[in-house]
N, C-alpha and C positions, 0 to 999 in steps of 0.2 A: 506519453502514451497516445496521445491527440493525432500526435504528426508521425509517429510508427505505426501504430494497428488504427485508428483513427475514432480510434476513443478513448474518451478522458478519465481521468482519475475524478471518481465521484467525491462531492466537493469541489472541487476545484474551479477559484472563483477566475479563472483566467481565461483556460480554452476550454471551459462546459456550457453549454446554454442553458443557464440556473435555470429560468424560466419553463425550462424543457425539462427540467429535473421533477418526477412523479414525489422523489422522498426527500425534504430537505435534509441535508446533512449538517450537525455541528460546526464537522471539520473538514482539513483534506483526508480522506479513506485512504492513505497508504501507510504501509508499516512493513519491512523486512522483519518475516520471523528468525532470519537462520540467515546468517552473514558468515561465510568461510572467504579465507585469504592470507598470502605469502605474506611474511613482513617482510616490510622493504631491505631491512639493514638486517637483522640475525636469520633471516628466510627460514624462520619456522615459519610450521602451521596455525593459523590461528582462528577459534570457530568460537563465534557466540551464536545464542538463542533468546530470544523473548517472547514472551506469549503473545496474542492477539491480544488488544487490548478489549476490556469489557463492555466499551462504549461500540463497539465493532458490532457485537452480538446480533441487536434486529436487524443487520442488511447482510448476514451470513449465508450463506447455502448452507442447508445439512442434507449428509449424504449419509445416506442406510438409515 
């Protein structure tokens, strides 16, 4: 995320400037909710989901 849009994944003790970070983080803040994709070999469709997890909550936007 650093070297594409040229911000880091919060957390992230690699390319973030901790020091520069207002909220310490636990962890690294990333999580796929919804992963869709071909299988390789029988090329069905194949879709999972997970929820955010609850440790996520106070660094959330809520919207409405």
């Amino acid at each position: 995320m650093k070297e594409a849009l040229g911000c880091p994944i919060l957390g992230d003790t690699i390319y973030a400037q901790i020091q520069r970070q207002l909220i310490k983080m636990p962890r690294l803040m990333l999580h796929a909710w919804k992963l869709e994709f071909q299988h390789p070999i029988t090329k069905l469709g194949l879709k999972f989901e997970a929820p955010v997890p609850e440790a996520f909550g106070p660094w959330m936007k809520k919207n409405g």
